[in-house]
C-alpha positions as CSV (number, residue, x, y, z in Angstrom):
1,X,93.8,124.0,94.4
2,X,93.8,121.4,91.6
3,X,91.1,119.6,90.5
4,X,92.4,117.2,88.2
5,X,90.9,114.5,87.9
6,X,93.1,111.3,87.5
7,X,92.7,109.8,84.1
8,X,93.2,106.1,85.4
9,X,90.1,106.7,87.5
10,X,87.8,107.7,84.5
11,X,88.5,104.6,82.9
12,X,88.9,102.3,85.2
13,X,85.2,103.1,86.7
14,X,83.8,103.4,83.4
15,X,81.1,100.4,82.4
16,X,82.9,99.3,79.2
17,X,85.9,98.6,81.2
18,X,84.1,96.9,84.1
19,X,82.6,95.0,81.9
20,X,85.9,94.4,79.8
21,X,88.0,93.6,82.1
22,X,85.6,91.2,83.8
23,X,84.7,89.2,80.6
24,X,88.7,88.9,79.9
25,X,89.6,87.5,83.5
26,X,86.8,85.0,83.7
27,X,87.3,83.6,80.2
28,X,91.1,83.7,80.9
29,X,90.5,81.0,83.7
30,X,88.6,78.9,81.3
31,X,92.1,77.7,79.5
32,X,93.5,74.2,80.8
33,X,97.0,75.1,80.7
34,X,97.9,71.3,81.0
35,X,96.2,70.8,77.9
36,X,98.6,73.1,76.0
37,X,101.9,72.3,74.3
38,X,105.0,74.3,75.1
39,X,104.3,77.6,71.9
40,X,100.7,77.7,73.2
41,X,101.7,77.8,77.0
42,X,104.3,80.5,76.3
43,X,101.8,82.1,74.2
44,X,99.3,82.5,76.6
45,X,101.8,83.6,79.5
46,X,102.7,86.2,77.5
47,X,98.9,87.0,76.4
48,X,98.3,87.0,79.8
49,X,100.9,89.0,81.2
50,X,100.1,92.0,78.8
51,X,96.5,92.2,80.0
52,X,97.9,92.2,83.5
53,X,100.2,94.9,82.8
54,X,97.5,96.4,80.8
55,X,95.0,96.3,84.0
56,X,97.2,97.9,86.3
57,X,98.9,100.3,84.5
58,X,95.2,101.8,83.6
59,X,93.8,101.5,87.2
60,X,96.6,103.5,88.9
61,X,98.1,107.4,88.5
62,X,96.6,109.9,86.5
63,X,97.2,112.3,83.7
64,X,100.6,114.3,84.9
65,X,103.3,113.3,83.6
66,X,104.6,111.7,87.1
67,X,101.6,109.7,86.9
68,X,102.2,108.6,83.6
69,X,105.4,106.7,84.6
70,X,104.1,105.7,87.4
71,X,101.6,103.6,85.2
72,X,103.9,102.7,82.7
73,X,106.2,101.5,85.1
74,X,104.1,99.8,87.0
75,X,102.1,98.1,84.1
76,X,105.6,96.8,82.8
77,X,106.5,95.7,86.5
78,X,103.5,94.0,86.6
79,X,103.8,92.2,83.2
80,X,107.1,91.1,84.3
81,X,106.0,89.0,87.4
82,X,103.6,87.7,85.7
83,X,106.1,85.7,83.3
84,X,108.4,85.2,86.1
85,X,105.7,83.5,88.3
86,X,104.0,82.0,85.2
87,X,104.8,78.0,86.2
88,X,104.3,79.2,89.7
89,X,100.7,80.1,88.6
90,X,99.8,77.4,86.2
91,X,100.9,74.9,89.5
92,X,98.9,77.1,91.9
93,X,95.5,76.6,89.1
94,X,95.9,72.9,88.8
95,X,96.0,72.6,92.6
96,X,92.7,74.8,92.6
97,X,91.2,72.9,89.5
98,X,91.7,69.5,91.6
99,X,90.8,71.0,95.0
100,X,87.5,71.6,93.2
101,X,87.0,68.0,91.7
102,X,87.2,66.3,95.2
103,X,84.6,68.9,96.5
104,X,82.8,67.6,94.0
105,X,82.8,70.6,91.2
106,X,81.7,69.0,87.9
107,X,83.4,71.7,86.0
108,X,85.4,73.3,88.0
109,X,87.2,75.7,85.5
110,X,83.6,77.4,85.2
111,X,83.7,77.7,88.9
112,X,87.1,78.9,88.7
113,X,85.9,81.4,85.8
114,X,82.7,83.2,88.0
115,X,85.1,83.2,90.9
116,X,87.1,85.9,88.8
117,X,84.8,87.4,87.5
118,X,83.1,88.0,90.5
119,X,86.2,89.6,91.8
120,X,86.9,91.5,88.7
121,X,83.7,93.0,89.3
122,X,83.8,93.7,93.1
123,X,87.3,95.5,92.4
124,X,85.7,97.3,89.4
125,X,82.9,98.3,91.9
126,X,85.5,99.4,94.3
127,X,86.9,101.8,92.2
128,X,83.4,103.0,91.1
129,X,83.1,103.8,95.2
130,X,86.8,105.4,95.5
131,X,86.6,108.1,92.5
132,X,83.8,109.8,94.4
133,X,86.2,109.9,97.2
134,X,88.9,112.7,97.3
135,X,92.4,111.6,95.1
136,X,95.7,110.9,97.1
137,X,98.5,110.9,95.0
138,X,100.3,107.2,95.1
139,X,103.5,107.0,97.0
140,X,106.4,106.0,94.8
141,X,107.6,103.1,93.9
142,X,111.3,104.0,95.1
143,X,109.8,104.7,98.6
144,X,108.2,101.4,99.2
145,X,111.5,99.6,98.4
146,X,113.4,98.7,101.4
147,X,117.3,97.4,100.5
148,X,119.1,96.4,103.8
149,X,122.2,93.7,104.0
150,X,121.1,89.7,104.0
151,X,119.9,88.5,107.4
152,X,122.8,86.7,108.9
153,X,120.5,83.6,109.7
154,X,119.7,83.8,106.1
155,X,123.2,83.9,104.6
156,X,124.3,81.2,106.7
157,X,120.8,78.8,105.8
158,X,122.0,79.7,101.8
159,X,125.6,79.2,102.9
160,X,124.7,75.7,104.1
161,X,122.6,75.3,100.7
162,X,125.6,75.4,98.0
163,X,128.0,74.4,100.2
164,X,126.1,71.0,100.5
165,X,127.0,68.5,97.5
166,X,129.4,70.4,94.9
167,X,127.5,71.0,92.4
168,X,127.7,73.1,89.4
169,X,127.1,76.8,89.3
170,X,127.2,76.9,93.7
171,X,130.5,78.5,93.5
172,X,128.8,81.5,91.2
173,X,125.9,82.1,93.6
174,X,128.0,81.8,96.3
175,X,130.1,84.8,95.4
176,X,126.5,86.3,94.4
177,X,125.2,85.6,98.1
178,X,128.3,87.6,100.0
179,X,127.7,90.6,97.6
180,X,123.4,90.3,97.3
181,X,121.5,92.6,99.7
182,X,118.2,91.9,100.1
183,X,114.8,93.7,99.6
184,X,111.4,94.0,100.8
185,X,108.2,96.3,99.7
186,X,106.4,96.2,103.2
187,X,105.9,94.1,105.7
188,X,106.4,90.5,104.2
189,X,103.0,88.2,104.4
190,X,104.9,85.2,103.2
191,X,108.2,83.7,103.9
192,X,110.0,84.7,101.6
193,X,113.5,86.8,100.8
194,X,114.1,88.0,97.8
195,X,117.9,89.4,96.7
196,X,119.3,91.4,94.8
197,X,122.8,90.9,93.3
198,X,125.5,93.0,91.3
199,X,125.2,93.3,87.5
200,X,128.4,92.1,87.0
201,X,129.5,89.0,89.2
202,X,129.8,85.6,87.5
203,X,125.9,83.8,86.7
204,X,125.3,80.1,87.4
205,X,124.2,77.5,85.0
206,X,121.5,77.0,84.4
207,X,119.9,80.2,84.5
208,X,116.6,79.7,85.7
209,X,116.4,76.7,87.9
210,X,115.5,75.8,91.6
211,X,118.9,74.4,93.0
212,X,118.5,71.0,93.5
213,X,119.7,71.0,97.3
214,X,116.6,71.6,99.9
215,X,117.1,72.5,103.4
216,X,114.5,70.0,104.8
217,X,113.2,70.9,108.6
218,X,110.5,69.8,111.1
219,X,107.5,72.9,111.4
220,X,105.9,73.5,114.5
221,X,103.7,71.3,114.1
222,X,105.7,68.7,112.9
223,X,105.0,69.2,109.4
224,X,107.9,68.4,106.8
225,X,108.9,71.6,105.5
226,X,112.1,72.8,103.0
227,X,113.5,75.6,102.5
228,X,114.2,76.3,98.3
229,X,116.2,78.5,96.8
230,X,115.1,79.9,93.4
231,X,117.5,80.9,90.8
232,X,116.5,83.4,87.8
233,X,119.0,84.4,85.1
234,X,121.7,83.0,86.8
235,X,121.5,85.1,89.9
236,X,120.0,84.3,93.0
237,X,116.6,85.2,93.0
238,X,114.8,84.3,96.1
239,X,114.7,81.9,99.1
240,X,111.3,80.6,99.9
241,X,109.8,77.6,102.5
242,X,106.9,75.0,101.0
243,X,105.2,72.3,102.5
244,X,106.0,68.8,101.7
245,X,103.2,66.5,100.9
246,X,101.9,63.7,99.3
247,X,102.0,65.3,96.1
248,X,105.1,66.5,96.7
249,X,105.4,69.9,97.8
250,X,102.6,72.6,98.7
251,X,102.0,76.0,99.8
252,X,103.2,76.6,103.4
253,X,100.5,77.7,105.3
254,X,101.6,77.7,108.9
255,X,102.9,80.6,111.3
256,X,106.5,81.7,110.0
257,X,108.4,82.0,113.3
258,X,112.0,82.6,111.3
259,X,114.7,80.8,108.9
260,X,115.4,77.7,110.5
261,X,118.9,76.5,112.5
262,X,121.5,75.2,109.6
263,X,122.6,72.7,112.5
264,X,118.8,71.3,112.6
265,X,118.3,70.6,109.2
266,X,118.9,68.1,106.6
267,X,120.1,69.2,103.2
268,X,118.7,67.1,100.3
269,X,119.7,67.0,96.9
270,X,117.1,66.2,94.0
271,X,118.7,63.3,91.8
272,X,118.5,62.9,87.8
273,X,116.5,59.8,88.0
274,X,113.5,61.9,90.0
275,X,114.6,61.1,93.4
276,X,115.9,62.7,96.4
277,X,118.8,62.0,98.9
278,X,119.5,63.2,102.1
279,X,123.1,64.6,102.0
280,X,125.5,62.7,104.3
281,X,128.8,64.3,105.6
């Protein structure tokens, strides 16, 4: 029987690294992205995504060589969505810092800073509790990926999406959407579709962009929701719902019942001078 025990686990329950890694994540939280120009906000994305990687690629596998790319794979996985969601994340902490400040939070970046910390620590704590337990070897990646063809009622909301307005670079992701399939890791806690799309098909311009026509629709509780489709190197990236509110748009926090009818929405195209328009035939 082998005893090995998994390097990852020796360090990631060892008291430097609790301490560490907790220190890094709850001053990390104490930057004001919107106080940063454009070099200093890329730099810290990319500060930012190396720890991540960092952190998880020294908190899973273990010391065989299976493991070993396991972690590395995983860290660089990791470091890669963590630039990819990177404006996604620096809108999600302004909505937190301002939730804060009309609770009433003085400094609510030092609340925002324990808050991390504290679960930093509880996960450090957690892993303190598991290597005592016996080791189950992590199932691979490969095997939670789940590729199957794009749900029709997808394909025909995207369908209604570029079709809706001739604008550039629809034609390209067009052709993308009839050749994508689309993956999933699990069961989905979020309404969201993500594709994946053939190396060598034609890529829109720009590359990384939201296109600027919205499926808007009514949500079961009559909530004005649209439906976005993300773009990301020129290749359709994923296709997601959000709230719309007075700020604009929000997270979508309701019960996802399924992609909604193309015959009952409204597309809406996002204009130069900041507006939008409701697309008429």
């Amino acid at each position: 029987m082998n005893s090995e025990v998994p390097m990852s686990t020796t360090i990631a329950t060892s008291p430097v690294f609790g301490v560490a890694s907790t220190a890094v994540i709850g001053a990390l939280q104490l930057v004001d992205i919107s106080r940063l120009d454009e070099s200093q906000r890329r730099a810290f994305h990319v500060a930012s995504a190396v720890f991540a990687g960092a952190y998880v690629a020294l908190t899973i596998g273990g010391i065989r060589k299976r493991r070993v790319l396991l972690r590395s794979a995983a860290g660089l996985a990791t470091s890669g969505l963590a630039l990819r969601f990177a404006d996604a994340s620096d809108a999600f902490d302004s909505r937190l810092e301002q939730k804060l400040r009309e609770a009433g939070a003085r400094n609510p970046r030092r609340w925002m800073a324990v808050g991390a910390a504290v679960l930093t620590f509880a996960g450090y704590l957690s892993d303190r509790a598991a290597a005592k337990q016996p080791f189950f070897e992590a199932l691979p990646l490969d095997q939670l990926e789940h590729v199957r063809p794009v749900d029709p009622a997808v394909s025909r909301l995207v369908e209604g999406m570029l079709g809706a307005g001739n604008l550039a670079g629809a034609p390209e992701l067009l052709a993308q959407l009839r050749a994508a399939k689309e993956v999933s890791w699990g069961e989905a806690l979020y309404p969201t579709t993500h594709f994946r799309v053939p190396e060598d098909l034609p890529r829109a311009v720009p590359h990384d962009q939201v296109f600027p026509v919205r499926a808007q629709f009514s949500g079961s509780k009559g909530e004005t929701l649209h439906v976005l489709l993300h773009v990301f190197e020129g290749k359709i990236d994923q296709l997601t719902i959000e709230a719309v509110d007075a700020d604009g748009n929000g997270p979508f926090d309701g019960t996802f019942t399924g992609w909604p009818d193309p015959a009952k929405v409204t597309y809406v195209v996002d204009r130069a001078d900041g507006t939008s328009a409701p697309i008429t035939a």
